[in-house]
C-alpha positions in Angstrom: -13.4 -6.9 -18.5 -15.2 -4.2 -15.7 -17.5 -6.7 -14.9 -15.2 -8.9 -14.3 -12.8 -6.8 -12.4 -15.8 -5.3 -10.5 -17.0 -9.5 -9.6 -13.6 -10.6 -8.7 -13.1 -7.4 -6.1 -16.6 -8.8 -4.6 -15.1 -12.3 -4.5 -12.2 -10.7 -2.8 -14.0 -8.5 0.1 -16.5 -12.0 0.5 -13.5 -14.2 1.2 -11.7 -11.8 3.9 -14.5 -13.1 6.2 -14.3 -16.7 5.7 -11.9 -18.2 8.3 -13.7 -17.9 11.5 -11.7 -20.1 13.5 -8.5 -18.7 13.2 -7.1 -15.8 15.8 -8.3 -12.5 15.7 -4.8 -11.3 14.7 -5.0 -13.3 11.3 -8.7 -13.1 10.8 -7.7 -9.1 10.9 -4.9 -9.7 8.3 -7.1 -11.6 6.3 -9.6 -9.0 6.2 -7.1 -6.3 5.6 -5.6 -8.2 2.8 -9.0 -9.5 1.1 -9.7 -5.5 1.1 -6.8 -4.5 -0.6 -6.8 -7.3 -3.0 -10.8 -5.9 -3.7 -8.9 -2.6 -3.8 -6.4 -2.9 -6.0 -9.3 -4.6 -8.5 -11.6 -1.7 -8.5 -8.5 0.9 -9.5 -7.7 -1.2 -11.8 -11.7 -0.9 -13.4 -11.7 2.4 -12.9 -8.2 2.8 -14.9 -9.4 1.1 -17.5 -12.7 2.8 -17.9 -11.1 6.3 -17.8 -8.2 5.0 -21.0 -11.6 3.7 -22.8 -14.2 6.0 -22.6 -12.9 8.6 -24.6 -11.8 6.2 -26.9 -15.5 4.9 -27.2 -17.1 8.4 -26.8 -15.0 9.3 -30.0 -16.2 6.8 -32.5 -20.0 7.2 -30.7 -20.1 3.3 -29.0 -21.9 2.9 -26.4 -20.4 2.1 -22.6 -23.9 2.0 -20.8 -23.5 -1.7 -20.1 -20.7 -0.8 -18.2 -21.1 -1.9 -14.4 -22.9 0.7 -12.5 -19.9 0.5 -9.7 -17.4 2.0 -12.8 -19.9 4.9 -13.5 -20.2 5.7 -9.6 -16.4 5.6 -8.8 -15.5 7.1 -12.3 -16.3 10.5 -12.9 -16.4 9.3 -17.1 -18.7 12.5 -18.2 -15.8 14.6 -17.2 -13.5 13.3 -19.8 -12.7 15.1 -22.5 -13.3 12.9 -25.8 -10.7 12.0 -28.2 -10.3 14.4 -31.3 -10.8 11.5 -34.8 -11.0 12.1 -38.1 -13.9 11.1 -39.6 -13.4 7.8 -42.3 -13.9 8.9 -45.5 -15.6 6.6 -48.3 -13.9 3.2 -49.1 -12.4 3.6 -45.6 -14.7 1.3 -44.0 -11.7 -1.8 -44.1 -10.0 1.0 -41.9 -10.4 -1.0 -39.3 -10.0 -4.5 -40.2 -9.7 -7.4 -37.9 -6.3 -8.7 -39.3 -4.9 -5.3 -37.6 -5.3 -7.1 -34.1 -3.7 -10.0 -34.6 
């Protein structure tokens, strides 16, 4: 989902310049809008990295795939890491795949 998020704000920012021909007045509206829409993306990463990453920290899975734009807009290290009981034996259908659906 980051990556995704972080290639979709590139799409965004790319497209503000793509209308050449039209008046300065729009092509600065289109810029101004293909920046926000890039904008509002990257929040939108960097919210999601920040709810997941303790979440992750806590049960030891790794995030290092993340993109690297999440880890240089996000201060993640900084996050405290969520408090979890450790599973006892016979609790390893804790987390079973039916409790998604």
């Amino acid at each position: 989902m980051l990556a995704f998020l972080h290639w979709k704000a590139a799409w965004w920012f790319s497209c503000g310049s793509l209308r050449s021909e039209v008046s300065l007045t729009l092509r600065e509206g289109l810029l101004a809008y293909a920046a926000k829409q890039a904008h509002v993306l990257r929040d939108m990463a960097a919210c999601f990295a920040r709810e997941w990453y303790p979440v992750l920290a806590a049960y030891n899975m790794e995030a290092e795939d993340w993109p690297e734009e999440v880890w240089a807009t996000t201060k993640l290290d900084l996050l405290p890491t969520m408090s979890v009981p450790p599973l006892e034996e016979g609790d390893d259908d804790a987390f079973d795949d039916d409790m998604f659906l």
